[in-house]
N, C-alpha and C positions, 0 to 999 in steps of 0.2 A: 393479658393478651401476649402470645409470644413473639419474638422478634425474629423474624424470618431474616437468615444468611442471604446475601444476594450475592451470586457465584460472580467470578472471575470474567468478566466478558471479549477477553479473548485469550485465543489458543493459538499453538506453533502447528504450522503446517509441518509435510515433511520434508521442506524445502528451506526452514529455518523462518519463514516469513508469518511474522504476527497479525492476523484477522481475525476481525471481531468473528468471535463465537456462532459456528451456523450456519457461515457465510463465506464466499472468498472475496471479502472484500478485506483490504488492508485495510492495518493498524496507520497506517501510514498516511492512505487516501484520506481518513476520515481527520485526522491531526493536522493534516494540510488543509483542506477543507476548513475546516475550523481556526487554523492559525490565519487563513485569509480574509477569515471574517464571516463567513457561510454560518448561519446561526444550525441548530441539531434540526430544526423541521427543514430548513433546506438540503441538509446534508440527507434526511431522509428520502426527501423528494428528489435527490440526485438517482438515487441506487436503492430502488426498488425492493430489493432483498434484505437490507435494512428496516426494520422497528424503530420507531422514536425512541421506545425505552432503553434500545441496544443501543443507541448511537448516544445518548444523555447518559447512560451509563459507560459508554467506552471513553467517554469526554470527560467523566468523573474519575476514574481508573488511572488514564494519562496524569490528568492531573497532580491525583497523589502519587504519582508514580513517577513523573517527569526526570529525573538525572537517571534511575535506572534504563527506564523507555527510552531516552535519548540517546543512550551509549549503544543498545542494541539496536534504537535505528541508524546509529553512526557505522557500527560495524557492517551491519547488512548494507547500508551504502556502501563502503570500502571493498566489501566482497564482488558488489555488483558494479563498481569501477574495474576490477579486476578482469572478473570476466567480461565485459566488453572490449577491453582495452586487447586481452588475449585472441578474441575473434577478431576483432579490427587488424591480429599482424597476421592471422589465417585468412582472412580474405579481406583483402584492403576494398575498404569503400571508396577509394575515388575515382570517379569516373562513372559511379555503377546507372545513372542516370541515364549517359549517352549511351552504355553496352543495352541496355533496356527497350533502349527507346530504338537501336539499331536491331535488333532482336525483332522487333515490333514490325517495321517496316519490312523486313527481310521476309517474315513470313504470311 
């Protein structure tokens, strides 16, 4: 009987962000999920466009894969502190409640 390859279950968007294969759900959602205790049939039942099998296999993948997966979600956080941090001095959020909510009233 031969032994069938079981591909890669996830891919880089073109925005650097790793989701499971198929899908735009992150590498990220589904590991967080998972590291809070959410078993693969509940992460299933979260996000529809998820497969059991895709979600038990992106859970097996991390796994063997954890110090690499961890560096590139470390980076992509660091990227994505970045650019917040850049639009926060482009438009300061404080205050932006009351402009809203005065915005709201006025018209």
């Amino acid at each position: 009987m031969p032994v069938a390859t079981i591909p890669i279950p996830v891919t880089e968007n073109a925005s650097g962000v790793l989701c499971v294969s198929g899908t735009r759900v992150t590498l990220n959602t589904v590991i967080a999920a998972f590291d809070a205790g959410a078993s693969a049939e509940e992460i299933a039942l979260r996000y529809p466009s998820l497969k059991l099998a895709d979600v038990y296999s992106t859970i097996s993948y991390y796994l063997q894969n954890q110090p690499q997966l961890q560096e590139h979600l470390r980076q992509h956080q660091q990227g994505m502190t970045k650019i917040r941090k850049q639009n926060e001095a482009r438009f300061n959020p404080a205050g932006i409640r009351e402009r809203l909510m005065q915005r709201r009233t006025t018209s």
